[in-house]
SESEGU-498245 format. One line per 4 residues: for each residue y, z, x of C-alpha. Coordinates in nm, 2 decimals. Layout:
BEGIN
Y/Z/X | ...
***
This chain:
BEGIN
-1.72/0.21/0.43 | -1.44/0.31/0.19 | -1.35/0.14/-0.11 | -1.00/0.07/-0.20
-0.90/-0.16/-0.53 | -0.59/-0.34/-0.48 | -0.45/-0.43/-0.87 | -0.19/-0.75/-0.85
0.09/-0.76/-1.06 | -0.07/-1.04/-1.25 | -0.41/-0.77/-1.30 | -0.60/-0.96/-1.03
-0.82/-0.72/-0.90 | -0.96/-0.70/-0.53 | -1.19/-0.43/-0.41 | -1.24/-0.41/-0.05
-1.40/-0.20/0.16 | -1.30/-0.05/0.50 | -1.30/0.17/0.77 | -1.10/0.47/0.78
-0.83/0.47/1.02 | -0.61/0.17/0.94 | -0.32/0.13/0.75 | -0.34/0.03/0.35
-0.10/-0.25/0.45 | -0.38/-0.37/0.73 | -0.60/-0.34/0.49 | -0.50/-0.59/0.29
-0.37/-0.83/0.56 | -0.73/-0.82/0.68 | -0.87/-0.89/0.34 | -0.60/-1.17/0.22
-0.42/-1.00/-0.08 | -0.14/-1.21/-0.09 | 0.13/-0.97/-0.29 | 0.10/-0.78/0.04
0.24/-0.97/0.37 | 0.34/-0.66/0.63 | 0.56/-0.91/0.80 | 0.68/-0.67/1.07
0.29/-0.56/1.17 | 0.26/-0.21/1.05 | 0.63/-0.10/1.22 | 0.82/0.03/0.82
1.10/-0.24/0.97 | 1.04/-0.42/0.65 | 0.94/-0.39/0.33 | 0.67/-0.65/0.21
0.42/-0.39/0.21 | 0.54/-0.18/-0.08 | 0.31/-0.09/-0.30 | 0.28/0.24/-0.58
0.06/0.47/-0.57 | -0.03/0.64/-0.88 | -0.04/0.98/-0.96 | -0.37/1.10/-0.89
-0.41/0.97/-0.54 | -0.03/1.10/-0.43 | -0.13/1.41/-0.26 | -0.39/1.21/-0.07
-0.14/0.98/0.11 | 0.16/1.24/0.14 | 0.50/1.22/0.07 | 0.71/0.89/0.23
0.94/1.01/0.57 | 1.31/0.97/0.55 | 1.23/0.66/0.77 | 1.01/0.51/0.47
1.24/0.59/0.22 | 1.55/0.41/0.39 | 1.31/0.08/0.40 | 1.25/0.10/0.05
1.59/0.08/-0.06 | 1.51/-0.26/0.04 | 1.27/-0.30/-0.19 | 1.28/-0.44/-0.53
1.14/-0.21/-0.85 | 1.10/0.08/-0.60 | 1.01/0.38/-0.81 | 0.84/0.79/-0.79
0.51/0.57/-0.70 | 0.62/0.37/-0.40 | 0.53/0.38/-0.07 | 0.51/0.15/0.25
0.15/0.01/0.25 | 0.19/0.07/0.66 | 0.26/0.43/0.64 | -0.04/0.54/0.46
-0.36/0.51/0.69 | -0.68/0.58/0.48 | -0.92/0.86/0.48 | -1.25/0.90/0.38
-1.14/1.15/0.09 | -0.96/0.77/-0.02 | -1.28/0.62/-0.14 | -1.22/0.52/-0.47
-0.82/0.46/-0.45 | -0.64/0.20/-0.63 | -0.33/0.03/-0.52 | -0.08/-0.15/-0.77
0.16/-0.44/-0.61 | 0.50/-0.50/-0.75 | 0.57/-0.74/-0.96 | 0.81/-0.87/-0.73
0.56/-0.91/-0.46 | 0.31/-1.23/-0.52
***
């Protein structure tokens, strides 16, 4: 199982653990972190999966599509670190990957 931490705006921390192949949006879904809703199932139609990446995991889960980036524009404090949780699907070599939600996501 892989081990992803999802960090909360507020610095409530959840690690869960998973199997590669789903989405880091699913992910969460499945495991009730509630700054992350994915209300159009995994389809970047929305954006209440953002979430940032930091740095050191960025070449791991590739750069966003044009397709992602339009979403986000939607989003709200969309920065260099943000992605759509539904675009990244996690890998082995992710074990050990933290995800930070927006603030404006809780």
């Amino acid at each position: 199982m892989i081990c992803v931490t999802y960090i909360e705006a507020d610095g409530t921390s959840h690690d869960v653990h998973v199997d590669a192949g789903i989405s880091v949006m699913e992910a969460a879904v499945r495991n009730n972190i509630s700054a992350i809703e994915g209300e159009c199932g995994g389809a970047a139609a929305c954006a209440t999966c953002h979430v940032y990446i930091p740095a050191e995991w960025q070449a791991l889960t590739g750069s966003a599509s044009e397709d992602e980036l339009a979403m986000l524009e939607f989003g709200e404090g969309v920065d260099e670190r943000s992605r759509l949780g539904c675009q990244i699907t996690i890998t082995q070599e992710m074990n050990g990957m933290t995800v930070l939600t927006p603030v404006t996501q809780r």
